[in-house]
C-alpha positions, 0 to 999 in steps of 0.5 A: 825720574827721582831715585827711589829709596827702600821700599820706593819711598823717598828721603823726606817719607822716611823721616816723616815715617821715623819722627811718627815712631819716634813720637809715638813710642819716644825715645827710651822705649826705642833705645830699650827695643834696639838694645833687645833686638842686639841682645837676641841677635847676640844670643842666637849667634852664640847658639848657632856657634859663631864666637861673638868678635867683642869677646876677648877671653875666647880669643886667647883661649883659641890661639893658646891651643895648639894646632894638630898636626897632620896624619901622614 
């Protein structure tokens, strides 16, 4: 029995599947659609809370604040 892949499609039906997109919105539409979905999820980390990793300016703020001491 072959392994299946996502969904139960194999290798060949998904590069079958990912050359059909790839012709029918080409390639410059599909970098500009990866580049606003990074953009979205970028955006609703930094709502949500989460610093992004890539930031460095936020980094040194947060090691230049001294940590609270504990109450005793």
């Amino acid at each position: 029995m072959v392994p299946q892949g996502l969904f139960g499609l194999g290798t060949t039906e998904l590069i079958i599947i990912l050359v059909v997109v790839l012709i029918l919105f080409g390639g410059a539409r599909l970098a500009g659609l990866g580049r606003a979905s990074g953009q979205a999820i970028k955006e609703f980390k930094d709502a949500v809370g989460e610093p992004s990793t890539t930031d460095g300016a936020q980094k040194s703020e947060s090691s230049d604040t001294p940590s609270p001491t504990p109450a005793k």
